[in-house]
Every structure is written in C-alpha cells, then in structure tokens.
C-alpha positions in Angstrom: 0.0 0.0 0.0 2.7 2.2 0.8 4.1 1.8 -2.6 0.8 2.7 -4.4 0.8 5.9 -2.7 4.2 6.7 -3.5 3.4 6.5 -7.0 0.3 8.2 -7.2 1.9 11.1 -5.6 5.0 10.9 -7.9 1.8 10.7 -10.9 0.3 14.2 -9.3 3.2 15.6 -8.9 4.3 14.6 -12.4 0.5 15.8 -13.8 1.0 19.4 -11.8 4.3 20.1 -13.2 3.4 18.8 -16.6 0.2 21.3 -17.1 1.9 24.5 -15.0 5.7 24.4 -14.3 7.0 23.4 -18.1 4.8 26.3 -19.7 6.3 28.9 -17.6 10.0 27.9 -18.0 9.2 27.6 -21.7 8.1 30.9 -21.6 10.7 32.0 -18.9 14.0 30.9 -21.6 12.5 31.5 -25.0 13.4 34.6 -26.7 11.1 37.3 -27.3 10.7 38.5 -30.7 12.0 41.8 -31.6 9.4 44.6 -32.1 10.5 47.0 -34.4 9.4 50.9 -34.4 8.1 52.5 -37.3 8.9 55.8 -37.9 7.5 58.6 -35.6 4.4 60.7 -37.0 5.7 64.3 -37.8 2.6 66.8 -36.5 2.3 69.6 -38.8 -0.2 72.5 -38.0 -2.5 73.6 -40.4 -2.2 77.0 -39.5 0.5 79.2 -38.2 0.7 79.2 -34.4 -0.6 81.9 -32.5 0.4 82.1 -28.8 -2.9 81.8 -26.2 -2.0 85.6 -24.6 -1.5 88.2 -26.1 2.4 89.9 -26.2 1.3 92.5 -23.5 0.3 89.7 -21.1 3.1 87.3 -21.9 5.8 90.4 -21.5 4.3 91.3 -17.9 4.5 87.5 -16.8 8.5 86.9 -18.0 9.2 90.8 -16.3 7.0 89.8 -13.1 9.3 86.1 -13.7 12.0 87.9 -13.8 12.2 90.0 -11.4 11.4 87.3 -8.6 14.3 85.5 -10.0 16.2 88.3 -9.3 15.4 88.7 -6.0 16.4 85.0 -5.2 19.3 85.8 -6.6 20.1 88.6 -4.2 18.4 86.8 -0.9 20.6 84.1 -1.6 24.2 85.9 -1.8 24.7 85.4 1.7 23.2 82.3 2.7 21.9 79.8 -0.4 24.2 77.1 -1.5 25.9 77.6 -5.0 23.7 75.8 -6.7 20.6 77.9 -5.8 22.3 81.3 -7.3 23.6 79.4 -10.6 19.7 78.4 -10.3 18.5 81.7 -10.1 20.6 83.3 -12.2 19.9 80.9 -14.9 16.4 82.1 -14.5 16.5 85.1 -14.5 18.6 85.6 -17.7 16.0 83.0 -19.2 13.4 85.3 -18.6 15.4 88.9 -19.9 15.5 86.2 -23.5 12.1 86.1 -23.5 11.0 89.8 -22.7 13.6 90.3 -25.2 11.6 88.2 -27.9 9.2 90.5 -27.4 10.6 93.6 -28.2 11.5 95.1 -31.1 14.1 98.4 -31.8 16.4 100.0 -29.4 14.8 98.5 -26.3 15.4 95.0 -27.6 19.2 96.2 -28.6 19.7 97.5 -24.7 18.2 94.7 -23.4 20.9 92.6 -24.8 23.7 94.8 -23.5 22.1 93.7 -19.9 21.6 90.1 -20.6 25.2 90.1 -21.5 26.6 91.9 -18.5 23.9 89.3 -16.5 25.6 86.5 -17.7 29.1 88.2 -17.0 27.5 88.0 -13.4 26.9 84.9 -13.5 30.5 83.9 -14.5 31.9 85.4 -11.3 29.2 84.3 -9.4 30.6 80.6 -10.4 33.7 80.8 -8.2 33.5 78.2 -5.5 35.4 80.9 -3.4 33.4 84.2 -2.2 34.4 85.9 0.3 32.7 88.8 2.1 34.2 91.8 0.4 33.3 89.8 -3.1 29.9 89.3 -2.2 29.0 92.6 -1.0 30.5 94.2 -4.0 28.8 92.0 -6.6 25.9 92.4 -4.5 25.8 96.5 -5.2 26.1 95.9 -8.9 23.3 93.3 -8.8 20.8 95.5 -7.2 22.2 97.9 -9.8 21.6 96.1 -12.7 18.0 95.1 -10.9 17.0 99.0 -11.0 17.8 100.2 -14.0 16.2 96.6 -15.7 12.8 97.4 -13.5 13.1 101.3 -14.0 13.9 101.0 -18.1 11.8 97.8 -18.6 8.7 98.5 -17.1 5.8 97.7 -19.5 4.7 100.9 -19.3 8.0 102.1 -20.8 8.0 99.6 -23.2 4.7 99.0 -24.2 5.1 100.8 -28.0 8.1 98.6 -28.7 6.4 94.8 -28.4 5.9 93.2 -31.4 3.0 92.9 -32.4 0.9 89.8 -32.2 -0.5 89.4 -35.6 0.8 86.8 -38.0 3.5 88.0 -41.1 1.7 87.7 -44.3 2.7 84.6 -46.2 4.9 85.1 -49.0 2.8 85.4 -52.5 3.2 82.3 -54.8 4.7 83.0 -58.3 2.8 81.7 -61.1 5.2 79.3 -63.3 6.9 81.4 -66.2 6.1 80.6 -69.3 9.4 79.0 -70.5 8.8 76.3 -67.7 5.2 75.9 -68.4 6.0 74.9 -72.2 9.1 72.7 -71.7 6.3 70.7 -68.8 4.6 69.7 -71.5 
C-alpha cells in the first residue's frame, strides 16, 4: 500500500508540473521576438501658431518672472548654497531672453547689452570661493543692474516697442513662367 501511494503522488506531482511548471520555463528561456518601431508621425499644423496671450500679457508675466528670479538671486548671496544662485541666475537671464523676444528696436538692442553683463554675473558668481568683500560688491552691482532693468523695462515704458501679435503675411506664390510651363509639356 505504501508503494501505491508513493506512486500516485510521484503521478500528481508529475501531472501538476506537466500542465503549470513546463509552460512557464518555456516561456521563462525563449526569446522574445524583436518589435521593431516605425517611424514617428511628424505633426504639422495647419495654421501658423498663434500664442494663447496676447504679447502685452506674456511680457508682464516673464518681467514679473524675472524680477522674482532676481530677488532669489540677491536673498541668496549670503546664505543659499551655490547651486541655488547658478539656479537663479539661470532664470532670471532665461526670462530677460524672453521679454527680449518680445521687443523690437532700441529697447530689444539694450536689453541685450544687460543680458550680456547678466551672464558676466553669472561667471563670477561661479567661483566656488566668495568671500565677504566679493559678495558685498557684486551684491551693489546686482541691485544695480535690478534698478535700471525694473526702472527702463517697465511695461509701461515699453509698451510701443512689443511686437505685435499678428501673424507675417505669407509670401505670394509666383505663377510658373512661361518657358517652364511649355518645356512641362
């Protein structure tokens, strides 16, 4: 009797791990086949893109974007890690780009010169090593450039130079000169 049990547990066992186990090592070492990507759809728009504000409201935001930016640059002199400042910094010449985008004329041309002498800052501000004296003189020519961005900038000053929001008109389509329209046929 003892035998017969023996092997009608070795025929379970034999049944379980013929209808579960060999499926799933099968599947566990066969090779999966390789899926191969078409190309990626291109979007095209039909129309040309026109922002969702217009310039008036997206200039305020990147000057009101800016101008916090700044101040974390100058909160964090003294205290934030270098990281922060580079942080800062970064953003607030990101946002002096984009108000510049926006302008047209002179004011766009002097807003250059002071994303230039920003990222000058920023250079110097780099150094691993700033000491007091360092800090508290790039501080004065921070806040300096800060004034004369906010007091030359305002939108209110600048408000005739932004570009305006309306589309460029396509360029007009020559017909085909006559010369090419006779050797096409």
């Amino acid at each position: 009797m003892n035998r017969g049990r023996w092997v009608s547990a070795g025929l379970v066992v034999v049944l379980l791990a013929g209808t579960t186990g060999c499926e799933t090592v099968k599947r566990k070492f066969t090779r999966k086949p390789k899926t191969t990507q078409g190309p990626e759809p291109i979007f095209t728009l039909d129309e040309e893109y026109r922002p969702e504000f217009p310039p008036d409201v997206r200039y305020q935001a990147h000057f009101a974007y800016w101008k916090a930016a700044h101040d974390d640059l100058l909160e964090g002199l003294g205290q934030a890690t270098r990281l922060r400042r580079e942080r800062a910094t970064r953003q607030a010449i990101k946002e002096l780009r984009a108000m510049q985008a926006l302008l047209q004329g002179p004011p766009a041309d002097g807003l250059g010169r002071f994303i230039a002498e920003m990222e000058r800052l920023a250079q110097r501000l780099d150094d691993p090593v700033l000491d007091a004296p360092r800090l508290s003189v790039m501080r004065s020519s921070i806040e300096s450039l800060y004034r004369r961005i906010d007091s030359g900038y305002d939108f209110h000053r600048v408000k005739a130079h932004l570009k305006s929001e309306a589309p460029a008109p396509p360029a007009a389509v020559e017909p085909p000169k006559a010369a090419d329209a006779a050797s096409a046929h």
